[in-house]
BAKOL-368429 format. One record per residue: residue number from 1; residue in three letters; z, x, y of N, C-alpha, C in turn. Coordinates in nm, 3 decimals. Example, Ala and Ser with C-alpha at 12.3 -4.5 7.8 and 13.67 -1.06 7.14 Angstrom:
BEGIN
- i, aa, n_zz, n_xx, n_yy, ca_zz, ca_xx, ca_yy, c_zz, c_xx, c_yy
- 1, ala, 0.780, 1.319, -0.569, 0.780, 1.230, -0.450, 0.780, 1.320, -0.330
- 2, ser, 0.708, 1.285, -0.225, 0.714, 1.367, -0.106, 0.787, 1.290, 0.003
END
This chain:
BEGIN
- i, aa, n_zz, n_xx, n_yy, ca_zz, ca_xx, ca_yy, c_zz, c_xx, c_yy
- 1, unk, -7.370, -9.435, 4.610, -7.383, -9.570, 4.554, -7.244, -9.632, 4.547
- 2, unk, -7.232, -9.764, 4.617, -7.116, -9.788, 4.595, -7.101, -9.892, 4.520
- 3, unk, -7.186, -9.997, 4.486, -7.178, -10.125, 4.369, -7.129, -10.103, 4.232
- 4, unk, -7.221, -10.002, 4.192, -7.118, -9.950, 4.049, -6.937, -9.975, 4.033
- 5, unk, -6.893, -9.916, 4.166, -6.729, -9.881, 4.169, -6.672, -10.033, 4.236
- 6, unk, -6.766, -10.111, 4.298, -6.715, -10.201, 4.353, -6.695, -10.329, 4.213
- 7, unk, -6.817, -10.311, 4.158, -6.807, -10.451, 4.043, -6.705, -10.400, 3.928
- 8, unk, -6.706, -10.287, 3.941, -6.571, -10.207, 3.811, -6.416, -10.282, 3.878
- 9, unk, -6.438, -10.247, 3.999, -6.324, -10.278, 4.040, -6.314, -10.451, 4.079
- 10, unk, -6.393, -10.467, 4.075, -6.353, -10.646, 4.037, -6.353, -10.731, 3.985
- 11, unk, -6.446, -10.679, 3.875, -6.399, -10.715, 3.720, -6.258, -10.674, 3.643
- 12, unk, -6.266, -10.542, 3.688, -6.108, -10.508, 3.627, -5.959, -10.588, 3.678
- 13, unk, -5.968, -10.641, 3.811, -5.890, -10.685, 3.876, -5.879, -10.858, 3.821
- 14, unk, -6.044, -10.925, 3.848, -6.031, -11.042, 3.784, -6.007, -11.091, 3.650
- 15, unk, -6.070, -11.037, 3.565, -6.007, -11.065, 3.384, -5.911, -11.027, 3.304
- 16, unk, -5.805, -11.043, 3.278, -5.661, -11.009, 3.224, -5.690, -10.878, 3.145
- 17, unk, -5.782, -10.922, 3.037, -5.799, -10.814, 2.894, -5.853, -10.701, 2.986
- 18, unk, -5.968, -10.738, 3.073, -5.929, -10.589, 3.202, -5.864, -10.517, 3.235
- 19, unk, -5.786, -10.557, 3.290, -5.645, -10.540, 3.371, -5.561, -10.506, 3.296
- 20, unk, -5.570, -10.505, 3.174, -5.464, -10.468, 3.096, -5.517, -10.302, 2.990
- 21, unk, -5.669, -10.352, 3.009, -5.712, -10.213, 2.913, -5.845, -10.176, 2.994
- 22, unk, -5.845, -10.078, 3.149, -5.934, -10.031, 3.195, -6.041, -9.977, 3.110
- 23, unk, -5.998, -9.938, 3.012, -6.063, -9.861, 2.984, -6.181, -9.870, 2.868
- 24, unk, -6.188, -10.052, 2.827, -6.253, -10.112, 2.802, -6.376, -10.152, 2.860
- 25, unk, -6.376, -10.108, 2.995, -6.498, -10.133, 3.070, -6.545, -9.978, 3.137
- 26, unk, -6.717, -9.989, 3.092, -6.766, -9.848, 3.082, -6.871, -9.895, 3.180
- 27, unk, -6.912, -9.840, 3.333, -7.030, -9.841, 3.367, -7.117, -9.748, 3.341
- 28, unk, -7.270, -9.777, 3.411, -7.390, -9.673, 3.370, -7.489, -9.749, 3.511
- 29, unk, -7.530, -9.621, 3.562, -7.680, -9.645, 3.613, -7.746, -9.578, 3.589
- 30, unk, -7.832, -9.657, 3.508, -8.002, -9.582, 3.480, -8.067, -9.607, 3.514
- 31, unk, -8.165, -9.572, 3.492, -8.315, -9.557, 3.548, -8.352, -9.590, 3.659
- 32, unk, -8.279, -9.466, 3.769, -8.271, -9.479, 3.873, -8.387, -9.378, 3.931
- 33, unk, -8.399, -9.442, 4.045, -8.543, -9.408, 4.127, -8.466, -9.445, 4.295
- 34, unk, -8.556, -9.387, 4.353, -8.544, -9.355, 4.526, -8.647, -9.419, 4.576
- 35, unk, -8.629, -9.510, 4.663, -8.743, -9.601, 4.732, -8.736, -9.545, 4.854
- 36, unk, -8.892, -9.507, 4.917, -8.924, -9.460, 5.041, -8.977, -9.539, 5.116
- 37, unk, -9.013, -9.570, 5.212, -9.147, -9.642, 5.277, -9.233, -9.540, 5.351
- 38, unk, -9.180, -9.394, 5.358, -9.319, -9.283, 5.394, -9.326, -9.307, 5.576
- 39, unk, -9.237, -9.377, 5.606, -9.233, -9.360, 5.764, -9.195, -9.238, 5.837
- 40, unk, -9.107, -9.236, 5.957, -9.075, -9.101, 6.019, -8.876, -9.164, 5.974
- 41, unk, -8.835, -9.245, 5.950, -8.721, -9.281, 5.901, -8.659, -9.174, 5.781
- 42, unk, -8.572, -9.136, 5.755, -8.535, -9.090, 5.646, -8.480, -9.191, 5.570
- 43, unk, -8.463, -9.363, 5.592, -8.379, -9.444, 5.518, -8.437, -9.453, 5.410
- 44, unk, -8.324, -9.488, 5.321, -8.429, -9.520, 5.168, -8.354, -9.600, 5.088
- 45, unk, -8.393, -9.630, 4.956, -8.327, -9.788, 4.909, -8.294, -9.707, 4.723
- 46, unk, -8.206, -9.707, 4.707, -8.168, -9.651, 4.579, -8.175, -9.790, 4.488
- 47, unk, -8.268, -9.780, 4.364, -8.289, -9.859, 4.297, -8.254, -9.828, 4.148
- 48, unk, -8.181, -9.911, 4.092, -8.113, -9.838, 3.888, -8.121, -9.982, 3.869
- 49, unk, -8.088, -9.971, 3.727, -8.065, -10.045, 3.634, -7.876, -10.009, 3.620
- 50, unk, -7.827, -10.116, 3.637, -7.668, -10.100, 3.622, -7.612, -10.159, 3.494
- 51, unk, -7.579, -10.078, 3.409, -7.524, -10.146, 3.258, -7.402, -10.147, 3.250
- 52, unk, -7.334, -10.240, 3.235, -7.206, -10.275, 3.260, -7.172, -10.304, 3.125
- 53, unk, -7.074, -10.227, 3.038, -7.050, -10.263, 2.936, -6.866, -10.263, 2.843
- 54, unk, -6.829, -10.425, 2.804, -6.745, -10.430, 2.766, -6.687, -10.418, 2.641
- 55, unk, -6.585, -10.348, 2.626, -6.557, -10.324, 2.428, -6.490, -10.406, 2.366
- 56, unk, -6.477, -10.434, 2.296, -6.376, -10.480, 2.207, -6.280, -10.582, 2.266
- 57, unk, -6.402, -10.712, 2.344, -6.399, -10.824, 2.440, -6.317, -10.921, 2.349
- 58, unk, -6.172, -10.987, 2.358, -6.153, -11.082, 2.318, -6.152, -11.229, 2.374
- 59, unk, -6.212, -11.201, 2.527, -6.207, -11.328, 2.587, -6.311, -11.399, 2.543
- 60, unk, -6.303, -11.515, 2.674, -6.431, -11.622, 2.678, -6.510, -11.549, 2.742
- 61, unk, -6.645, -11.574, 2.701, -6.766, -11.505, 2.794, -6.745, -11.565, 2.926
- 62, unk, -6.726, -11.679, 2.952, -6.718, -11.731, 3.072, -6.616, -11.660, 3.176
- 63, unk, -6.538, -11.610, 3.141, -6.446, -11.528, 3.178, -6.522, -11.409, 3.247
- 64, unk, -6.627, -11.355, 3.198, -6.685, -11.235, 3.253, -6.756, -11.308, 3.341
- 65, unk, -6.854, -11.373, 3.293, -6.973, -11.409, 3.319, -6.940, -11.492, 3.530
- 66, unk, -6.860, -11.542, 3.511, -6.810, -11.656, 3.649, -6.816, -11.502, 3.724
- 67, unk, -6.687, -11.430, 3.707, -6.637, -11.318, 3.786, -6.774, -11.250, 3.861
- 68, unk, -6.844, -11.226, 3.778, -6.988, -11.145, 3.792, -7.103, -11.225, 3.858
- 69, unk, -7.082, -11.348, 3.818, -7.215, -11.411, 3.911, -7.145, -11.381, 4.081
- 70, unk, -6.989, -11.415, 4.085, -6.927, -11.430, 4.247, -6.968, -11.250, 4.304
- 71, unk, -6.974, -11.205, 4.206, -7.016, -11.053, 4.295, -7.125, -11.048, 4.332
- 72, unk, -7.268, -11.093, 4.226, -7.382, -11.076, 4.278, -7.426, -11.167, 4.398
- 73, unk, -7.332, -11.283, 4.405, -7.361, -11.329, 4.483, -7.318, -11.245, 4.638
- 74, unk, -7.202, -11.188, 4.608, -7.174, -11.116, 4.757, -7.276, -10.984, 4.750
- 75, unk, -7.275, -10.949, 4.648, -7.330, -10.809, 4.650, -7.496, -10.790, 4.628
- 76, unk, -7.554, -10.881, 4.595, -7.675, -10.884, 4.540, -7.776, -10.980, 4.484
- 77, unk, -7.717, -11.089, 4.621, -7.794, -11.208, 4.587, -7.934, -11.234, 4.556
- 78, unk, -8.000, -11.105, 4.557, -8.159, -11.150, 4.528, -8.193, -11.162, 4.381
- 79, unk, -8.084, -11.136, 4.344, -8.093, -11.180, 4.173, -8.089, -11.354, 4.171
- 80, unk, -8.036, -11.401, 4.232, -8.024, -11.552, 4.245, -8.087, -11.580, 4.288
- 81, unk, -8.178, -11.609, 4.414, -8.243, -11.660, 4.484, -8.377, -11.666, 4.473
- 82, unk, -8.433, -11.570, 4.403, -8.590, -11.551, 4.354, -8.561, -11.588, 4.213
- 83, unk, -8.705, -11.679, 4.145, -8.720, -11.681, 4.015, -8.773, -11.590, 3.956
- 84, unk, -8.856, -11.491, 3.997, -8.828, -11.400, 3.898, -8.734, -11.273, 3.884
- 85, unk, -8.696, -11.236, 3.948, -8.560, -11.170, 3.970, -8.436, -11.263, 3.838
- 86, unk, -8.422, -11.388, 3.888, -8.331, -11.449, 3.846, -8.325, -11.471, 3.730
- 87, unk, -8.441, -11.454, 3.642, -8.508, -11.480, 3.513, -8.467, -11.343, 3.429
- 88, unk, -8.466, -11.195, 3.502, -8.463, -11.124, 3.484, -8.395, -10.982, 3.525
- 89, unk, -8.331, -11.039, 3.579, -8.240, -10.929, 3.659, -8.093, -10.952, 3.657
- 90, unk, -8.041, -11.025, 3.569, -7.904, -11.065, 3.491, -7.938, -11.053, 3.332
- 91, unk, -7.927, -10.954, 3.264, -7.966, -10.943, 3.139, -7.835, -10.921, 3.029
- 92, unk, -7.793, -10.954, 2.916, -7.676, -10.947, 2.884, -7.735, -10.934, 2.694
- 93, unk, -7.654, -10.833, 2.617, -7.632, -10.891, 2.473, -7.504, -10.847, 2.421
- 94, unk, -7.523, -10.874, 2.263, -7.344, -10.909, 2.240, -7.360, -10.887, 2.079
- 95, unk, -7.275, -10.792, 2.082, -7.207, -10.730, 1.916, -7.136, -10.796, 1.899
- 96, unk, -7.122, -10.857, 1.797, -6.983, -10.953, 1.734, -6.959, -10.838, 1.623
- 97, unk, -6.832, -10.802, 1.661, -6.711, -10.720, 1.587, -6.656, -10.812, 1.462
- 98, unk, -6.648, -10.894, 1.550, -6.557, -10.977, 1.357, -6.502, -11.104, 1.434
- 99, unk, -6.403, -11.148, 1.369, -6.348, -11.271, 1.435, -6.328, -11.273, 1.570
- 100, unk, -6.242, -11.158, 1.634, -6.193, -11.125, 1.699, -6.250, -11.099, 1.851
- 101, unk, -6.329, -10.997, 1.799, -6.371, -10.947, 1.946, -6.528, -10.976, 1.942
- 102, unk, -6.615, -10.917, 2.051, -6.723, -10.870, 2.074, -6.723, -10.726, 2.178
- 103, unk, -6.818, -10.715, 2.124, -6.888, -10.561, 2.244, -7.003, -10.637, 2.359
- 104, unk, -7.012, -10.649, 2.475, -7.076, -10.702, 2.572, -7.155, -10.626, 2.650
- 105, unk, -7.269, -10.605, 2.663, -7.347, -10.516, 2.753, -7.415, -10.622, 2.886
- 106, unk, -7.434, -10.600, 2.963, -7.458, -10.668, 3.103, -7.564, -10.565, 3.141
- 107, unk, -7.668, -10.609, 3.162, -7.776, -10.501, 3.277, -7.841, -10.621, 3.416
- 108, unk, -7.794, -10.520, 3.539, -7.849, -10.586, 3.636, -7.970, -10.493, 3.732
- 109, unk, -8.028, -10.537, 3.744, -8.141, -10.466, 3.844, -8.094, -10.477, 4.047
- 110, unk, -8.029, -10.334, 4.025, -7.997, -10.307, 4.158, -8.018, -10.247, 4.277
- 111, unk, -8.000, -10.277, 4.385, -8.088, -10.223, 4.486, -7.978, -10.179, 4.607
- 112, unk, -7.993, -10.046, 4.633, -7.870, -10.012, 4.796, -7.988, -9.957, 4.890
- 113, unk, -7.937, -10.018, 5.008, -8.039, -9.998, 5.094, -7.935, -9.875, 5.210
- 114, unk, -8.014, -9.725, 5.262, -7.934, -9.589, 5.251, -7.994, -9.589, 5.403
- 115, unk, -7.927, -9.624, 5.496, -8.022, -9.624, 5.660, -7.932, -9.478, 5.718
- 116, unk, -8.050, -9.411, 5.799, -8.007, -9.339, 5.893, -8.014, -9.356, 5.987
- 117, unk, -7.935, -9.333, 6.074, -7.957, -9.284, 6.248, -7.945, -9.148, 6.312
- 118, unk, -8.028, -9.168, 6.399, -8.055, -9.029, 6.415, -7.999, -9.028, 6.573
- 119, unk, -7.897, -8.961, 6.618, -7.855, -8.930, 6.749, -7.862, -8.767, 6.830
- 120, unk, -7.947, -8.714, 6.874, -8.023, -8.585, 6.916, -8.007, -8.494, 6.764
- 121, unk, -7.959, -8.428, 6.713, -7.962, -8.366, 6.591, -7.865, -8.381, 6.513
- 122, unk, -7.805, -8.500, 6.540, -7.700, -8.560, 6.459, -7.763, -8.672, 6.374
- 123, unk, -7.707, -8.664, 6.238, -7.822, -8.812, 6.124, -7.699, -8.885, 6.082
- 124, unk, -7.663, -8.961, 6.158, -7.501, -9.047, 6.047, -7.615, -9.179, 5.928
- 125, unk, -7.534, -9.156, 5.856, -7.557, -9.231, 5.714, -7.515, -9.354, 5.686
- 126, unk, -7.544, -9.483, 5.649, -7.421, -9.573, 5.655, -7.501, -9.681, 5.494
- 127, unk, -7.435, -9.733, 5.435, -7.499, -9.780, 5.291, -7.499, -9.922, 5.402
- 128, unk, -7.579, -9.950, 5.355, -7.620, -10.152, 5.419, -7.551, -10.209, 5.357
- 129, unk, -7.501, -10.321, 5.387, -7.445, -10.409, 5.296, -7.547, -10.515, 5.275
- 130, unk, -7.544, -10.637, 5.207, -7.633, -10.715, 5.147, -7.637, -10.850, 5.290
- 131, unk, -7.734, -10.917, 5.308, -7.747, -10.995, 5.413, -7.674, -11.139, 5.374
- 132, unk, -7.660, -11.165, 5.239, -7.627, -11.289, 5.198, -7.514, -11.303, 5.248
- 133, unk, -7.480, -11.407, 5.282, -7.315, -11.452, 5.327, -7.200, -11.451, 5.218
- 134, unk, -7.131, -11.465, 5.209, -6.973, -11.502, 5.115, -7.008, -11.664, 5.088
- 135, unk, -6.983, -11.660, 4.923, -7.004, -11.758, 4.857, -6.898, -11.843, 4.962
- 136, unk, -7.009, -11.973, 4.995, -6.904, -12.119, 5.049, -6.803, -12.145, 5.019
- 137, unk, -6.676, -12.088, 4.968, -6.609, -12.111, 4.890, -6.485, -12.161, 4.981
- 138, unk, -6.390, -12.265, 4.975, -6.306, -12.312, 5.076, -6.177, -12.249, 5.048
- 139, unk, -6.144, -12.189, 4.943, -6.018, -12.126, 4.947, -6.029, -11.938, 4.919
- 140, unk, -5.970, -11.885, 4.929, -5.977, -11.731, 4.955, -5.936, -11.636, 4.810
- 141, unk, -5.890, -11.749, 4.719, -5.857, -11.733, 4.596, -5.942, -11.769, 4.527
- 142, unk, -5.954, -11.763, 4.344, -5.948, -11.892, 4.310, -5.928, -11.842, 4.156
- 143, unk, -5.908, -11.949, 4.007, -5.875, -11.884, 3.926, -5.956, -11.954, 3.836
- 144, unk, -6.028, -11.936, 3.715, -6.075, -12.001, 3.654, -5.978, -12.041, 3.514
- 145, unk, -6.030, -12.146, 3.458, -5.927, -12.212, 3.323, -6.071, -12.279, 3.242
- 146, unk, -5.979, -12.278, 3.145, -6.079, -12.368, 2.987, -6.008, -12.461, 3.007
- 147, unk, -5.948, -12.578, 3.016, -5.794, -12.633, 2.995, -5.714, -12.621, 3.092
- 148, unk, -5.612, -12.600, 3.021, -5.482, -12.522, 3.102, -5.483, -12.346, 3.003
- 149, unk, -5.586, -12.302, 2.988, -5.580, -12.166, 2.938, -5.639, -12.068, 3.095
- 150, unk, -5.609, -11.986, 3.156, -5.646, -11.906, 3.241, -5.707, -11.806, 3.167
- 151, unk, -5.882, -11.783, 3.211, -5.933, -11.702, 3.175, -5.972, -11.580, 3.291
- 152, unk, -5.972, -11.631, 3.444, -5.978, -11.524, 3.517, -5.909, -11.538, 3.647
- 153, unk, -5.872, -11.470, 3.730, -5.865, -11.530, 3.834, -5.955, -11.401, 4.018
- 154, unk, -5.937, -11.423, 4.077, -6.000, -11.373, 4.187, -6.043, -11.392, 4.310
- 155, unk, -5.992, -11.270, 4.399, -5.972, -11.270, 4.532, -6.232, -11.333, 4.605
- 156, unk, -6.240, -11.426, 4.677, -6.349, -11.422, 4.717, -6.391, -11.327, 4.782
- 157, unk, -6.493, -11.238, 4.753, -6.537, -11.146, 4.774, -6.651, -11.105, 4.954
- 158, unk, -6.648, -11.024, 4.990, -6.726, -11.005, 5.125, -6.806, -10.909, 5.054
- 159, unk, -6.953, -10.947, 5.133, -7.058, -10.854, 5.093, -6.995, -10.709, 5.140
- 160, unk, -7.096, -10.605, 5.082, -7.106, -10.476, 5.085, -7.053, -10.394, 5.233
- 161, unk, -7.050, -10.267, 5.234, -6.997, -10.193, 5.335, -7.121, -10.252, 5.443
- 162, unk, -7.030, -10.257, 5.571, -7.149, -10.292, 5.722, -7.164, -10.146, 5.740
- 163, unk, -7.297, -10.153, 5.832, -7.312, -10.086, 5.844, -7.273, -10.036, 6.021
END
């Protein structure tokens, strides 16, 4: 599975309080299951629940929240594009610590699609990447602000490993 390590790593990269305290951000996949289709294929589609969870958050939510929609969009646009997916497959709640901080939990409903090929008794493996294109985005950067306060900034992202 490679989405887990990919959204760690670009969240950590895009939000300062990230970047400054890794270790504030904890992933999880649960309730994970193996999708077959029962053909003569061995491919199969690894399906979890991905809980993404932040500690002792002093930013703007928007700060997370921007960073994370630009991934699903490279990584997992069918959360966007269907209404019910979209309704339900970005799920989020939030401990308020005190003035200061919050605790942030994120759950997304995720899907890797696991293809084989088979060349005489050789099976190479390759993870799919997602079909959606790279957000339209005209510059290769970009940074987000409240103001003139910088809450994130980040490289535009390319879907998943090709296969």
């Amino acid at each position: 599975m490679y989405k887990p390590n990919s959204l760690r790593a670009h969240l950590t990269a895009a939000i300062p309080d990230l970047k400054r305290n890794p270790d504030k951000l904890l992933v999880f996949a649960d309730k994970g299951c193996l999708r077959t289709t029962r053909t003569a294929s061995r491919s199969f589609e690894y399906a979890y629940l991905l809980n993404i969870i932040v500690t002792d958050y002093g930013g703007e939510e928007d700060a997370l929240m921007v960073p994370l929609l630009d991934w699903v969009t490279a990584h997992q646009a069918a959360l966007l594009g269907n209404d019910d997916k979209s309704n339900k497959g970005i799920c989020f709640m939030v401990d308020f610590n005190n003035h200061d901080s919050v605790d942030i939990s994120l759950e997304l409903d995720i899907t890797e699609r696991v293809i084989f090929k088979q060349t005489g008794n050789k099976l190479d493996i390759a993870h799919a990447g997602e079909t959606a294109a790279t957000p339209g985005y005209t510059a290769p950067f970009w940074q987000l602000y409240n103001g003139d306060n910088l809450l994130a900034e980040w490289q535009v992202l390319k879907t998943g490993p090709a296969l």
